[in-house]
VEXKEMAR-561914 format. One record per residue: residue in one letter; x, y, z of N, C-alpha, C in turn. Coordinates in steps of 0.2 Angstrom, whole numbers, plus 2048, in hexadecimal, padded with zeros to 3 digits. Atoms other than C-alpha are relative to their C-alpha. Example, Ala and Ser with C-alpha at 12.3 -4.5 7.8 and 13.67 -1.06 7.14 Angstrom:
# VEXKEMAR-561914
A8047FA80083E7EA827804806800/S7FC7FA7FF8447FB8247FC805803/
//
This chain:
# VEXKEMAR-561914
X7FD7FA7FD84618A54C7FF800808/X7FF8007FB84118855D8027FC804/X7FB8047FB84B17B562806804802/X7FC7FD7FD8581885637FE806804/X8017F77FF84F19A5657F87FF807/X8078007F8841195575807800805/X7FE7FE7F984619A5868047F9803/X7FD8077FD84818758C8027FB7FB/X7FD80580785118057C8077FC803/X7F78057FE85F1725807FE7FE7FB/X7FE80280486816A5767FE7F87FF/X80380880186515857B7F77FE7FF/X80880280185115A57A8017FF7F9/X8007FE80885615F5688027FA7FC/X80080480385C1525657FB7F87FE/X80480680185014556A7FA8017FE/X80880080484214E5608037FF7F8/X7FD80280684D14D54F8017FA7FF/X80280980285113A5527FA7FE7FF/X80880380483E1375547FD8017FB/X8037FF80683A1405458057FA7FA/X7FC80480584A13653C7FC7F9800/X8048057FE8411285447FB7FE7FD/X8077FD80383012C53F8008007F9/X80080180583612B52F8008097FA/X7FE7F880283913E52B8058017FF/X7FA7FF8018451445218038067FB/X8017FA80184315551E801806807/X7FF7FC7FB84B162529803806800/X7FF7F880084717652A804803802/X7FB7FB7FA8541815318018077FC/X8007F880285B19452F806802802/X7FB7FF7FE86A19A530803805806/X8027FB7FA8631A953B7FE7FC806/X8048047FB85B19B547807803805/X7FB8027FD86719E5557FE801808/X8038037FD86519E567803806806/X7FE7FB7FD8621B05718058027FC/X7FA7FD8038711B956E8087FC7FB/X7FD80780387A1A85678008027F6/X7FF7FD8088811AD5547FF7FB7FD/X8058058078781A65448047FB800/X7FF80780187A1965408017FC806/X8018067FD87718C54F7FD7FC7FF/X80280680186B18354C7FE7FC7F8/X7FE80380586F17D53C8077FD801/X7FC8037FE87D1765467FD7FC804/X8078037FC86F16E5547FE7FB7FA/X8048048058681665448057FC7FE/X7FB80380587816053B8027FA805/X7FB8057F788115854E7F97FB800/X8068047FC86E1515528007FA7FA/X80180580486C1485418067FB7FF/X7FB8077FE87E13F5427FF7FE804/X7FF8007FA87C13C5537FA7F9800/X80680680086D13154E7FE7FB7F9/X7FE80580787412A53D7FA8027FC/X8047FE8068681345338038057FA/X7F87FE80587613E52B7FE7FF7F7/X7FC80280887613451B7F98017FC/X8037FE8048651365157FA806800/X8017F980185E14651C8008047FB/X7FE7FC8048591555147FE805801/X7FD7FC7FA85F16551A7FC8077F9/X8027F9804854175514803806804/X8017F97FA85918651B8028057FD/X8057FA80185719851980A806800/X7FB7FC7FD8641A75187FC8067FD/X8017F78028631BB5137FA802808/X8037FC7FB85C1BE52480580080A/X7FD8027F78641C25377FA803804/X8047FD7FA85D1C6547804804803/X7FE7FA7FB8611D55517FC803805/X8077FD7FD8581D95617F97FD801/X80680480184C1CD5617FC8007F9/X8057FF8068451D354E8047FD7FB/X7FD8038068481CB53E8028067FB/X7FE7FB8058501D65328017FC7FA/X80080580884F1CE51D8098067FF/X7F97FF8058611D15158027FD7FA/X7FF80580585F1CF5048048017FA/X7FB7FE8048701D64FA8037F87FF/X7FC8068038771C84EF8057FE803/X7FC8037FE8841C64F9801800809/X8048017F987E1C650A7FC7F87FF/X8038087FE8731B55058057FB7FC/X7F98057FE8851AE4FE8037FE804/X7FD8017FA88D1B250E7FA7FC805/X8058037FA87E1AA5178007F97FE/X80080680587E19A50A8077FE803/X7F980180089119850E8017FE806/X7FF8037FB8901995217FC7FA801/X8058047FF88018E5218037F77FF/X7FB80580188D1815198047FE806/X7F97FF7FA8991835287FD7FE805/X8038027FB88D1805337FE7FB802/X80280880088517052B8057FB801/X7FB80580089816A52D8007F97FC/X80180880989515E51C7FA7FE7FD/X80680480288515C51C7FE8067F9/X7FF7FF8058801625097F7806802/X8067FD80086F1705077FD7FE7FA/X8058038058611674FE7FC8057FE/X8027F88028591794FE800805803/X7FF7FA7FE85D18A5017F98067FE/X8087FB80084F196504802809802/X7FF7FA7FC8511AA5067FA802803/X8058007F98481AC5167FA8047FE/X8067FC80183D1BB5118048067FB/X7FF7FA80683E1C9503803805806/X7FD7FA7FE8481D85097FF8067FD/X8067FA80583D1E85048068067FE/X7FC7FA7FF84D1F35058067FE7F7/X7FC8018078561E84F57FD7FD7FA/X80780280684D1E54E38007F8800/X8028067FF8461D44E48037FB7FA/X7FE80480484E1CE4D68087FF802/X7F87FE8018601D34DB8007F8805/X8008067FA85D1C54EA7FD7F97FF/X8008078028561B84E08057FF7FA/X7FC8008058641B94D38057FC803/X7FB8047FB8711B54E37FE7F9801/X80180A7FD8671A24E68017FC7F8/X7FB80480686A1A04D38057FF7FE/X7F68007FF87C1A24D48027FA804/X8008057FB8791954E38007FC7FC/X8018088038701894D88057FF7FA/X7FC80180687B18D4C88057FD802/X7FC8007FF88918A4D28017F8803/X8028077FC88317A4DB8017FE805/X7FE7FF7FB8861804EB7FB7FD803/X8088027FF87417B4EF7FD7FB7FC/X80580680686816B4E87FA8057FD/X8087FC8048591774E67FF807802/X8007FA7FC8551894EB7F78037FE/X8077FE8008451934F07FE805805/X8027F87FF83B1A14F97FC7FF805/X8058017FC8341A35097FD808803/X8047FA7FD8271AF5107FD8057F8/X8017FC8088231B54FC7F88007FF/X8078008038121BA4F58027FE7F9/X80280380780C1B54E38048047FC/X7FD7FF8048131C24DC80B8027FF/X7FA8038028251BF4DF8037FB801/X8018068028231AE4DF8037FF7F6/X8017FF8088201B14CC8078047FC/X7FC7FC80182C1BD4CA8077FD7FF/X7F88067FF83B1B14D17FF7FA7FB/X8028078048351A34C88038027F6/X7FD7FA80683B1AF4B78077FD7FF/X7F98017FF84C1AC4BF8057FC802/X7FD80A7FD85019B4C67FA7FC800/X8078077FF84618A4C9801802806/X8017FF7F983E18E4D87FD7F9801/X8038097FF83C17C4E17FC800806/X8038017FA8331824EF800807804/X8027F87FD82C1904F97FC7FD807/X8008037F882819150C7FD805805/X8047FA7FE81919B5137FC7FE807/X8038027FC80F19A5227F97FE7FE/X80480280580218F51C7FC7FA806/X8048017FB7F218752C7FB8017FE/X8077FE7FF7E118652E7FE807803/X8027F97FD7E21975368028057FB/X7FC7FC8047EE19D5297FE7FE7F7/X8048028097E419D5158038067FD/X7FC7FB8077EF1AB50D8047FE7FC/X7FD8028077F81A15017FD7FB7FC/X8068048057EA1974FC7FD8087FD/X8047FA8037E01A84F98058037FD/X7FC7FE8047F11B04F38027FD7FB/X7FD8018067F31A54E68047FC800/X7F98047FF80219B4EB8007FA7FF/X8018078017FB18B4ED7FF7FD7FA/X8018028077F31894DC8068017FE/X7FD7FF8078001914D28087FB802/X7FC8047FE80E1854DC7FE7F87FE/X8008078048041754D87FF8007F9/X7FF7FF80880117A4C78077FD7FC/X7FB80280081417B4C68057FB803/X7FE8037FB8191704D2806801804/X7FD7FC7FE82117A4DD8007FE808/X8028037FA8221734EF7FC806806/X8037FB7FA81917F4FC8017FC807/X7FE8037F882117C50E7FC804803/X8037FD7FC81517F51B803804807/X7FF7FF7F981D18852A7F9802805/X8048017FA81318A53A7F97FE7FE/X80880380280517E5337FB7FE806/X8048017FA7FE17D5447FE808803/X8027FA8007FB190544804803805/X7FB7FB7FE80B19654D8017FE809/X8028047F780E1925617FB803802/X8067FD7FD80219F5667F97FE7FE/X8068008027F419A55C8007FA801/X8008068017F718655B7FD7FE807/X8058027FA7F018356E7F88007FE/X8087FF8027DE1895687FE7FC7FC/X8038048057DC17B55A7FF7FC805/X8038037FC7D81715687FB800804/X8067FE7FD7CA17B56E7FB8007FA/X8047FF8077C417A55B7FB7F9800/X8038048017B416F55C7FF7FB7FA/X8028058087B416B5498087FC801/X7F98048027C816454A7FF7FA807/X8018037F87C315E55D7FB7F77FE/X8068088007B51515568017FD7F9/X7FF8038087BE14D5448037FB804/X7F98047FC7CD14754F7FF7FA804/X8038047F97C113E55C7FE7F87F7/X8028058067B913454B8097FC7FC/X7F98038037CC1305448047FD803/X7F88037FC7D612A553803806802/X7FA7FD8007DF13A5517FF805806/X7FE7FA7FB7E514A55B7FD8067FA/X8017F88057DF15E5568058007FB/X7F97FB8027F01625508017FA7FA/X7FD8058077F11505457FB8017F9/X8037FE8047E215753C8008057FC/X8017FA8027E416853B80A7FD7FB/X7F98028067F71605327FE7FC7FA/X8038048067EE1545297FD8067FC/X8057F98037E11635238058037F8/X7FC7FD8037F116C51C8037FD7FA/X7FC8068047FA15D5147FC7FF7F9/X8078028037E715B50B8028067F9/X8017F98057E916C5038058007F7/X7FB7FF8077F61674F38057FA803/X7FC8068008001594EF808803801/X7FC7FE7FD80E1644F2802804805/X7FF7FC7F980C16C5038047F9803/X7FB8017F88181675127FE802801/X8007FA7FC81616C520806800806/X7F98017FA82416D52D7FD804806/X8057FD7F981A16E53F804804806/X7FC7FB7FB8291745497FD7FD807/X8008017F9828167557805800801/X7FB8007FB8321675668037F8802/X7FF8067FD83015756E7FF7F87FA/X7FF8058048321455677F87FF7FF/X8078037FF81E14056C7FD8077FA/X8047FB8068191515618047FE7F9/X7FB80180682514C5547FC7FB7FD/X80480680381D13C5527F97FF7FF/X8067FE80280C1425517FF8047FA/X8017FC80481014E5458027FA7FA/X7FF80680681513F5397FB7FD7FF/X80680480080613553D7FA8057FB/X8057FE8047FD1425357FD7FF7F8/X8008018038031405267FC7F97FC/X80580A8047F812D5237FB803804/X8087FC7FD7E913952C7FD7FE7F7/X8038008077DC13451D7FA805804/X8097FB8007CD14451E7FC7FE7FC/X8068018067BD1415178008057FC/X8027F98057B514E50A7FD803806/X8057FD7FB7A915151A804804804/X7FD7FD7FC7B71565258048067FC/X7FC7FB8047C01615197F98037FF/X8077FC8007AE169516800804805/X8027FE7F97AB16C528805805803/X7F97FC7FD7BE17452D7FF8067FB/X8017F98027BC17F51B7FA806804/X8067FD7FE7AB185523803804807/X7FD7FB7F97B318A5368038047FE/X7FB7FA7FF7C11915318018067FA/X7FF7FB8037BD19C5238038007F8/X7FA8018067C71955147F98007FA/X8058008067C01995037FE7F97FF/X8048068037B518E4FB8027FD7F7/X7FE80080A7BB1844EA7F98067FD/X8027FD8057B418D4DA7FF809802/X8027F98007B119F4E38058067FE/X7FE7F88047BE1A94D88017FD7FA/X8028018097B61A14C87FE8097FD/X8047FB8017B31B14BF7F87FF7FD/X8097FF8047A31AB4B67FC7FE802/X8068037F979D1A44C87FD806802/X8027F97F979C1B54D07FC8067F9/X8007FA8057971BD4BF7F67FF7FF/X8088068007851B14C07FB807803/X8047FA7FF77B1C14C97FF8067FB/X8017F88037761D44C4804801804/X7FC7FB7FA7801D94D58058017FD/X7F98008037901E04D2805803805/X7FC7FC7FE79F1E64DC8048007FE/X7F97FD8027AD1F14D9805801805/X7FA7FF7FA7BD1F14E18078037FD/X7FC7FB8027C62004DF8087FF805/X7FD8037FE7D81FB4E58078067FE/X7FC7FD8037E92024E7805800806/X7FD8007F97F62074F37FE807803/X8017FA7FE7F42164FF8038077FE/X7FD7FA8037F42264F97FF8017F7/X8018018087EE21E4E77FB8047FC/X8057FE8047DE2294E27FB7FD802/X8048068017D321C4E77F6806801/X8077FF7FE7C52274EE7FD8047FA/X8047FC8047C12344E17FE7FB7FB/X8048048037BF2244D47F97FD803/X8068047FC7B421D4E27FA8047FF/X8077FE8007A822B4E27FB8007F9/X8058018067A32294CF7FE7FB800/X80780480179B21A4D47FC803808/X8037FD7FB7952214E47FA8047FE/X8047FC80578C22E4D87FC7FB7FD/X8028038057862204CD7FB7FB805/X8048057FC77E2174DD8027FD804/X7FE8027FB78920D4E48007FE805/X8027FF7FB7892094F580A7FE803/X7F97FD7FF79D20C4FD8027FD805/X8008017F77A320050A80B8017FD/X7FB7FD7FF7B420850E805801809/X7FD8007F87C320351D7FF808803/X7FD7FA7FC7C62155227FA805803/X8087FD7FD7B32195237FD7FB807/X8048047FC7AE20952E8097FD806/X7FB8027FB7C12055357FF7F67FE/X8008088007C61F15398047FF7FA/X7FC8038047CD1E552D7FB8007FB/X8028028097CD1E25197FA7FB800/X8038078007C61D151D7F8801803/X8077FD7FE7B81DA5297FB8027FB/X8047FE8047B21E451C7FD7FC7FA/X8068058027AE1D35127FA800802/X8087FF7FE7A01D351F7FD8037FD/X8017F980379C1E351C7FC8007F9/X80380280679A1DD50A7FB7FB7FF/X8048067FF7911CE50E7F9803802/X8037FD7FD7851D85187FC8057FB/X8027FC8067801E35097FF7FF7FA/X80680780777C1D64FC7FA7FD804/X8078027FD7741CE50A7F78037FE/X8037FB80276A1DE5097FB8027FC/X8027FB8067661E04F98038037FB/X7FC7F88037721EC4F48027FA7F9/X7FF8018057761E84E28068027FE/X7F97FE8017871F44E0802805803/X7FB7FF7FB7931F64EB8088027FE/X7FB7FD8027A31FF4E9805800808/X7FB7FF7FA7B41FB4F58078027FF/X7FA8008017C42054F4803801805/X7F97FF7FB7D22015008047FD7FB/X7FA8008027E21FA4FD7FE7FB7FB/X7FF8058047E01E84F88078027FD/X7F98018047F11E54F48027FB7FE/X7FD8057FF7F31D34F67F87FB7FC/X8048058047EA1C44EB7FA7FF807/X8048017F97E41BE4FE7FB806800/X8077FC7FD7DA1CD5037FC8017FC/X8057FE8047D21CF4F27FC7FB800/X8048058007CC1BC4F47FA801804/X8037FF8017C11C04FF7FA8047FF/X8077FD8037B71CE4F77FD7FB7FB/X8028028057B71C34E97FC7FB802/X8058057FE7AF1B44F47FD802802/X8097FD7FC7A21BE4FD7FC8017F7/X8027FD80879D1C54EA7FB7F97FE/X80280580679B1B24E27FA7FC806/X8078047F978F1AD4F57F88037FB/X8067FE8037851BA4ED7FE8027F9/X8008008057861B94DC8038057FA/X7FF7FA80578E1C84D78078017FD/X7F980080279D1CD4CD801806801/X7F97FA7FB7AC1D64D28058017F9/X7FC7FE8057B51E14C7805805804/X7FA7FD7FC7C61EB4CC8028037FD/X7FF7F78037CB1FC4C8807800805/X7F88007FE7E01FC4CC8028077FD/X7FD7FA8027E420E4CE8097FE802/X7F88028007F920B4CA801806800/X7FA7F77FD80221C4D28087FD802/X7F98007FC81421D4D5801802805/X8008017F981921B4E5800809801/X7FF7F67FD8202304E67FA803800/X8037FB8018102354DE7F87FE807/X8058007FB80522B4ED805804807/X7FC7FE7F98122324FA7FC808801/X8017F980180C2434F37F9802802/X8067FE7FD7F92414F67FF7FC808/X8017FF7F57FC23A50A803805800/X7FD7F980080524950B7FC804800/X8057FB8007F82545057F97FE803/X8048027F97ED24B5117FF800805/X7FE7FE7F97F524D51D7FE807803/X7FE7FA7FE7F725E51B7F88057FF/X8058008007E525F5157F9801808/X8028037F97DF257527803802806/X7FE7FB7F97EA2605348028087FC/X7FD7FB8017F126F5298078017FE/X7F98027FF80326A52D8027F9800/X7FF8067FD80C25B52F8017FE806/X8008037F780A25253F8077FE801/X7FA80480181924C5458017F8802/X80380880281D23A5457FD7FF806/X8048057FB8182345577FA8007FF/X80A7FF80380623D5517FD7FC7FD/X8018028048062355447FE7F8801/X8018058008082255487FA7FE806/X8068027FA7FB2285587FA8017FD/X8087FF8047ED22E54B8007F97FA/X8018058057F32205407FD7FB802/X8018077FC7EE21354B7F8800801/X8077FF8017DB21B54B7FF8027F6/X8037FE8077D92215388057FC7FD/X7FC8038027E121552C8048027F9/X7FC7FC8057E5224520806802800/X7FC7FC7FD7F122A52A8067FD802/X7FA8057FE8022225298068037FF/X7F88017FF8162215288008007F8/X7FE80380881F2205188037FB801/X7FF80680082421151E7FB7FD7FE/X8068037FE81320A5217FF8027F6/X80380180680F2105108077FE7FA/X7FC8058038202085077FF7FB801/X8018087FF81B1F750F7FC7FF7FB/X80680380580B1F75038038007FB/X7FF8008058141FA4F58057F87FF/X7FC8048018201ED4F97FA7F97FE/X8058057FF8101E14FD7FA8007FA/X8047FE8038071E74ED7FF7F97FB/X8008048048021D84E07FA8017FD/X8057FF8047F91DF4D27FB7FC7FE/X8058048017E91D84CF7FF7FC7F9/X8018058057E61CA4C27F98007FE/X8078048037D51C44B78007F9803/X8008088007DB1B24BD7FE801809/X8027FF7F97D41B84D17FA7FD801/X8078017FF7C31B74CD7FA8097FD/X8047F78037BF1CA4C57FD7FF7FA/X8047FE8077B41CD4B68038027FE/X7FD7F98067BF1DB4B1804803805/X7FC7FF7FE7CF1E14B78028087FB/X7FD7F88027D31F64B3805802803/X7FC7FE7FE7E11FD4B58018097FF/X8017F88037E22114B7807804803/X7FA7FE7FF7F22184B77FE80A801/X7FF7FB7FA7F12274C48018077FA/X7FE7F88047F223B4BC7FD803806/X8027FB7FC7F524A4C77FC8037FF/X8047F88037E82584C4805806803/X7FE7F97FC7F12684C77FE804804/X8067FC7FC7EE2724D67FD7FF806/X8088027FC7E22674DC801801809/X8017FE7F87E82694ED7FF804803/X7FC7F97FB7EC2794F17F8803800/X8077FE7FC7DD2814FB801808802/X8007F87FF7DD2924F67FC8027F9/X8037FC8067D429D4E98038027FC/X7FF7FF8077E02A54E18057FC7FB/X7FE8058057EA29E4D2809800802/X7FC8037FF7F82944D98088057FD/X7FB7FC80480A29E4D68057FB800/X7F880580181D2954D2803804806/X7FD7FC7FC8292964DE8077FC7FF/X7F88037FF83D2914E28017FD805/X7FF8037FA8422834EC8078007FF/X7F87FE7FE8542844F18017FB807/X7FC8057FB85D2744FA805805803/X7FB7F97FC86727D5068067FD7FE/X7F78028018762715018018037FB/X7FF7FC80887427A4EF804805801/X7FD7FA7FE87B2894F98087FF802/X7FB80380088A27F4FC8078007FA/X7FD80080788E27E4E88028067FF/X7FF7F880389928C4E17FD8037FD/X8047FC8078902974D57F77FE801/X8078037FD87F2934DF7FD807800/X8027FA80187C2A74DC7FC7FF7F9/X80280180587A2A44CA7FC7FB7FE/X8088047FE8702944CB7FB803800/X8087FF7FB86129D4D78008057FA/X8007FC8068642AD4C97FC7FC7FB/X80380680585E29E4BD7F9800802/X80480180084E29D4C37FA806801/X8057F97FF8412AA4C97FF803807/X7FC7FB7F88492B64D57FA804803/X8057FF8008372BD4D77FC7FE805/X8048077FB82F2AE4DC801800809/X7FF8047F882D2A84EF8057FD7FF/X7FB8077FF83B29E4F48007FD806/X7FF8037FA83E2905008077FC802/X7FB8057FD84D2885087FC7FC804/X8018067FB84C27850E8057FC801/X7FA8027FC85726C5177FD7F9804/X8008057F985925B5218047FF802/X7F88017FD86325B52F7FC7FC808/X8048037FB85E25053C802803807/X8017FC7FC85C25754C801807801/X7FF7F880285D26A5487FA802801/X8057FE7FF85327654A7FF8047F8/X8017FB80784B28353B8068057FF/X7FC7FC7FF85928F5428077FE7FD/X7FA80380586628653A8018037F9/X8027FE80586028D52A8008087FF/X8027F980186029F52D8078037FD/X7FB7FC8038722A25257FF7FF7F9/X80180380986C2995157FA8067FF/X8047FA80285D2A55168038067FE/X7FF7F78008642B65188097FD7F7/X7F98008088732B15077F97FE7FC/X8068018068632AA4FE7FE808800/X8047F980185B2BB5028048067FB/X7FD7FD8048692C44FB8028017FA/X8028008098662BF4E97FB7FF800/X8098008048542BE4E77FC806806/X8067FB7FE8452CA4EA7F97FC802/X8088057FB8372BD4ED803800807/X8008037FA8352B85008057FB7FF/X7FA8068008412AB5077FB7FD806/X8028037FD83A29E5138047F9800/X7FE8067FE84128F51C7FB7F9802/X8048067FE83D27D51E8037FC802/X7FB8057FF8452715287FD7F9803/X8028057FD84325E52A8057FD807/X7FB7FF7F884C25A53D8007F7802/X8008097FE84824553C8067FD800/X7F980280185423A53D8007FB7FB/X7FE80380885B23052F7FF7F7800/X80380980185721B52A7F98027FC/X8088018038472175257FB806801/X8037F97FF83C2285247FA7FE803/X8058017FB83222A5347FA808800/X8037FB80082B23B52C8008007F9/X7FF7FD80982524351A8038067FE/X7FC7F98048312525198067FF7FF/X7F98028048412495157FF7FE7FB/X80180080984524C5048047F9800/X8037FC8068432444F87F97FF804/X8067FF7FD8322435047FE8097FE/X8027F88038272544FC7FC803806/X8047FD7FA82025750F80280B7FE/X7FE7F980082B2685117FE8027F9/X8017FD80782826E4FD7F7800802/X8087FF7FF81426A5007FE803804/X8037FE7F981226F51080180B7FD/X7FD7FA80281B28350A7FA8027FA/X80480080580F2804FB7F9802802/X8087FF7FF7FF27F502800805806/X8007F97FC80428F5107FE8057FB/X7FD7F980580A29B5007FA7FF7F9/X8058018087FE2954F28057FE7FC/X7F980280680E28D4E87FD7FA7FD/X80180680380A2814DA8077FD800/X7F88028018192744DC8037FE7F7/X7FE80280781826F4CA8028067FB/X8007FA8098192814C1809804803/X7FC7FE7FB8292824D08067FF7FB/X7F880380183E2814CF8017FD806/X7FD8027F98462764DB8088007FD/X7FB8017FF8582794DB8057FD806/X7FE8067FB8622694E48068007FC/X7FB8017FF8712634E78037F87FE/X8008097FF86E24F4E77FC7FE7FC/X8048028038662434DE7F87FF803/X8078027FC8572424ED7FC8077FC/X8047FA8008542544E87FD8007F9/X8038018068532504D57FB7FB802/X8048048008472434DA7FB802801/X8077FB80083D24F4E47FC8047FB/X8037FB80583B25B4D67FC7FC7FC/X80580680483424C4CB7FC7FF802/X8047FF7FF8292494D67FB805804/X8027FB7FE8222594D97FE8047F9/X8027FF80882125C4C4805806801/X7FB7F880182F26C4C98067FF7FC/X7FA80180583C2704BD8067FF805/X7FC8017F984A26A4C580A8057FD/X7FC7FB7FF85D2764C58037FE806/X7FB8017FB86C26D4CB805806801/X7FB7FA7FD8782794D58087FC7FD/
//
């Protein structure tokens, strides 16, 4: 990649770091159809690579991997993962190799905007087609790893995989790719350009290197290389002298001592610590109550709190998942016998280490997986929100109290997790694995005395439909009502024509509600189908939403009512 995409990238350097590797005996070479150079359109360096290798008579036995479903825009990566988007990307990657054939095709990274199978269906069309020798998946976790593997021969996958970087060893990737034999490419196996200077200041790779003849970086490649008979790694040198060192690595022999010594600095778990029957060996026990934001997690938590417990929790102490390992370390150390942690854990990786601190201390770890759909956690941030200021903050608030409390988020921020969620397994290292499928209580939010009444919610576009008199007649002209509405940049007074015709058929109150955000990705919680405006109206008036009508006009609006348990009455 960065022989095209650095500030100081020429073409003829490029050349003379691909001869040396052709040279060197290398003949394995990563590209992307997005690599291209500043504002220079995709596929250049997939042309860099094709020009360099005939240029130096490597052509005929090269083997050309490279990547599509993603562009760059503005300096940020955007995923593109519509079936026919990673066609059209396979097709120019063709054009660009000018004959040279693709030994395997990789889509760059999942795309959270399209169902993940729809985009791995497109590389089997590739392979059925035999547009491509092999195809595979870069940037994926275990569980769409798993998933894809359903739907094609996945021949390989392509994660960032270093002595600094152990989340696809703890996420599972590794095993269940040597098992299968499935190749795992390592990209940035020298921990990325900002991080790759400091392995040189690492006194455990500093005095392996000194004993071997070698260099930091041949060790910490070698290190990588150690980890599974199917790991590559592809170092992403520049120059020919680095190019040719990262070859040398490859005949690096480690002892057991040195591989001992590197796991111990940098942190990588230790074989056997997600045996279950290893960490089950004490009386200690931890629970890890897990889920995504907005799951439930704490009222389960406090019925062990009640029973004794001892409660280590991100939102109570702040810092990282990984931190809070400490935190648990530090309280077996103790004494403490049981401990209870619910945050998110989403991912295989962050649960590893609770599950290794546990087995240091003997104890077993069991997992309580509250599963909610996503509308019904959108609904308790919501009422958190609205719980903890009253109102909804607006978004800049929000994301400036986000950055202190890590309750406090985006419906982006909390769709990523769901995207990033990989339900927990007994094959991790847990004793016992529960899963507890989410239920509202009714009411429970609403912070008033008396007994919650029904009310009328009314899309203002319903008021649009003919016969929208007789609709709102249909439900309980008595009741409270509310208009609501998104219209991005507006203000509430946009609304006031729709109120006074709402008023003129019904006898409840009428009140308005308007979301004013702008549209893409929701940068607030009162765009419908978001229940911000219906909860927020709820929790002013005493309104149960569930004993409610919502008369809409769209499918977001029947989604709303769904998730709000209200009868729903199309206009």
């Amino acid at each position: 990649m960065r022989l095209s995409t650095d500030a100081d990238a020429d073409d003829d350097a490029a050349f003379y770091a691909i001869a040396a590797a052709a040279d060197a005996g290398i003949a394995i070479f990563d590209t992307a159809h997005a690599y291209g150079a500043g504002d220079a359109p995709s596929g250049r360096n997939e042309q860099l690579v094709a020009q360099a290798l005939r240029r130096c008579g490597a052509d005929g036995h090269a083997r050309i991997i490279t990547k599509g479903g993603m562009t760059r825009a503005g300096g940020r990566w955007i995923p593109d993962g519509r079936a026919r988007a990673i066609l059209a990307d396979c097709e120019a990657s063709l054009e660009a190799l000018g004959g040279l054939g693709i030994d395997l095709y990789l889509i760059h990274a999942p795309d959270p905007r399209i169902p993940w199978r729809t985009s791995v269906r497109a590389l089997a069309t590739l392979r059925r087609d035999g547009v491509v020798g092999r195809v595979g998946l870069a940037n994926v976790n275990r569980r769409q790893l798993e998933e894809a593997c359903e739907l094609v021969d996945v021949a390989a996958i392509q994660v960032a995989l270093s002595v600094l970087d152990d989340s696809a060893v703890r996420g599972g990737l590794v095993d269940f790719c040597t098992e299968r034999g499935i190749a795992v490419i390592a990209h940035s196996p020298l921990g990325g350009v900002r991080r790759a200077p400091s392995l040189t200041r690492r006194p455990e790779l500093v005095d392996i290197a000194r004993a071997r003849g070698a260099t930091p970086e041949e060790v910490a490649l070698a290190w990588v290389l150690d980890l599974s008979p199917v790991v590559v790694a592809i170092p992403g040198a520049r120059r020919p002298a680095t190019v040719r060192s990262a070859a040398r690595s490859a005949m690096l022999h480690l002892e057991a001592s040195d591989r001992t010594r590197i796991v111990s600095a940098f942190g990588w778990p230790l074989p056997g610590t997600t045996d279950a029957s290893a960490t089950a060996a004490g009386d200690a026990e931890v629970v890890v109550v897990m889920g995504i934001p907005g799951a439930g997690k704490s009222r389960h938590t406090e019925d062990y709190v009640a029973r004794g417990y001892v409660r280590i929790n991100r939102d109570d102490r702040g810092g990282s998942l990984r931190e809070l390992s400490d935190a648990l370390d530090e309280a077996l150390s103790s004494g403490v016998r049981r401990v209870v942690l619910d945050n998110t854990y989403l991912t295989r990786a962050t649960r590893s280490h609770v599950i290794e601190t546990a087995s240091r201390h003997g104890a077993s770890v069991r997992c309580i997986w509250i599963d909610i759909p996503l509308a019904q956690a959108q609904v308790n941030l919501v009422e958190r929100l609205l719980g903890r200021f009253g109102e909804l903050p607006e978004p800049e608030e929000m994301r400036r109290i986000g950055r202190r409390e890590p309750g406090i988020m985006l419906p982006t921020s909390q769709m990523r997790t769901v995207r990033e969620l990989e339900p927990p397994t007994i094959d991790e290292g847990f004793v016992a694995v529960q899963r507890i499928q989410f239920e509202r209580t009714p009411t429970a939010s609403l912070s008033i005395a008396i007994e919650p009444q029904e009310a009328v919610l009314v899309a203002a576009a319903a008021l649009n439909v003919q016969g929208w008199e007789h609709t709102v007649a249909l439900a309980a002209p008595e009741a409270p009502h509310l208009l609501f509405e998104w219209r991005a940049g507006e203000t509430a007074a946009v609304l006031d024509a729709g109120v006074d015709r709402l008023s003129g058929h019904v006898r409840g109150s009428v009140a308005a509600a308007l979301c004013p955000h702008p549209g893409g990705p929701p940068v607030c919680w009162c765009r419908p189908p978001l229940p911000g405006l219906i909860l927020a109206f709820a929790r002013t008036h005493g309104i149960d939403p569930s004993r409610s009508t919502l008369i809409g006009a769209s499918p977001a609006h029947r989604t709303l009512a769904t998730t709000l348990g209200a009868r729903y009455i199309q206009s």
